[in-house]
Each structure stands twice: as C-alpha cells, then as structure tokens.
C-alpha positions, 0 to 999 in steps of 0.5 A: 694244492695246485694243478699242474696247468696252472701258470703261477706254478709253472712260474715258480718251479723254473730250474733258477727258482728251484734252487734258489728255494733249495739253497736258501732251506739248505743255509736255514737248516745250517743255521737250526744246527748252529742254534740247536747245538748252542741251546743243547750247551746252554742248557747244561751250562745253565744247570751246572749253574743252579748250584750257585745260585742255591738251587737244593742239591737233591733236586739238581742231581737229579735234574743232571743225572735223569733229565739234562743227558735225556734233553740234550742228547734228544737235541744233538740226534735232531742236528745229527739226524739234519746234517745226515739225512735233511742236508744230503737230500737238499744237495742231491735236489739242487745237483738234479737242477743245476745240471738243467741250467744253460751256460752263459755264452759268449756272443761266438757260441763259446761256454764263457761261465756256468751257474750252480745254484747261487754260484758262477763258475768259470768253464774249468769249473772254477768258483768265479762269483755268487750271487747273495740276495741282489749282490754278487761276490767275488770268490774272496767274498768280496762285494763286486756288483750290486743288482737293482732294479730288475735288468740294471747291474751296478758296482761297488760305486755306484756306477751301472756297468750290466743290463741284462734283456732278455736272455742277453748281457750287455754292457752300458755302450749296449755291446753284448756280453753273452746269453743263457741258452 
C-alpha cells in the first residue's frame, strides 16, 4: 500500500490518468459482457448438439434440464449484475473527474473545447474528436491525427501539424493554439 506523500502515487492519480484507467475497465467490462453472454450461447448451442453426435438420451436430459438453465443463467445474472452495478459505478467515477478537468482556451482566454475523458467537445458541448490510445478520431470515427513521441501531433500522412509544450498548443510555425488551465 502506498503512502499518500509518496510522488509516484501522486503521478498516478492525476484527473487525466484517472479517467483514462476508469475509461479503459469500463470498455474491459463491455467486452466481459460481450464474452460472457456468447459462451452462456455457446454452451447451450453445444448441448443441444450432443445428441447428434451420440451422446445417450437419459444422460443429456438431464444435462439440459438440471445443469445447463442452472449455468447459463449463473453467467447471464453475472452480465446482468456488470451492466447494473459495475458499469453505472464506473461512469459516476469518471463524471466526478471530468468535472476537474481544465478547458482548452484559446490564446484570448476564450473555452475553445473541453476534455471528458477520452473525448473533446466543442464549447456547446458537442463530440469533436477522441482520443484512442496515441490516435485522435473524428466524431464520424474517422483517424484524423496521430501522437508520437511525447509532445509531436502528425496527421494522417505523416506530416507534423501540433506540438504540445507545456500546458500549450502550437502549430509547426510555432504559433499558439490554446492552453489547459
């Protein structure tokens, strides 16, 4: 356990990476649903196969009628218990972060966009870009600009368009673009 003074802690529970975490078990728990409810299907698609392929009648009724119902639906509450409880809690904690997150001004002082999560929104509240491992997206989810490195911004081709320093934005002529505050 780590002590509350201790740096490397302090490092990691920044707004930006406690959402980041939160974002990525939240998509982690989507996928277990996914995964879970096609094995509940697959393991009564493969009973219902057994017959076929010779398994004794008396031993599969019971096998349908004692064990199957009893396993799937043990897997279908566990979905259903992620979906209503683990989920919900997941998006409660990240709306108590992203409430601390700074906007992205403009050199004026003015909200030019704001950052929920993985997300960029315009100042009406819009879904302009996210932001998927070291690549930004379009709200059409198309792949717009690519980080690399630590500070560099490049699009699709390849060119360097962004260099963050800082807190600040800047294009390749070195002009800012805005700043998180």
């Amino acid at each position: 356990m780590y002590k509350n003074g201790d740096n490397k802690v302090l490092a990691r529970q920044s707004f930006e990476n406690q959402i980041r975490l939160a974002e990525d078990l939240k998509k982690f728990l989507y996928e277990l649903q996914e995964r879970l409810s096609l094995a509940a299907q697959s393991y009564q698609q493969k009973c219902n196969t057994l017959y076929e392929l010779g398994m004794m009648e008396e031993t599969l009724n019971e096998l349908l009628l004692e064990y199957m119902p009893s396993t799937t639906e043990q897997i279908m509450n566990i979905v259903a218990k992620i979906n209503e409880c683990d989920i919900p809690f997941i998006r409660r904690y990240i709306a108590e972060f992203d409430q601390f997150l700074p906007p992205i001004r403009d050199d004026y002082g003015n909200i030019v966009n704001r950052r929920r999560g993985n997300r960029i929104l315009d100042i009406f509240g819009d879904w302009k870009y996210e932001i998927r491992g070291d690549r930004i997206y379009d709200d059409s989810g198309n792949w717009i600009y690519e980080f690399r490195g630590t500070n560099r911004i490049y699009d699709t081709n390849g060119n360097w368009v962004y260099e963050i320093r800082g807190d600040r934005i800047y294009d390749t002529a070195g002009n800012w673009l805005g700043k998180e505050y």
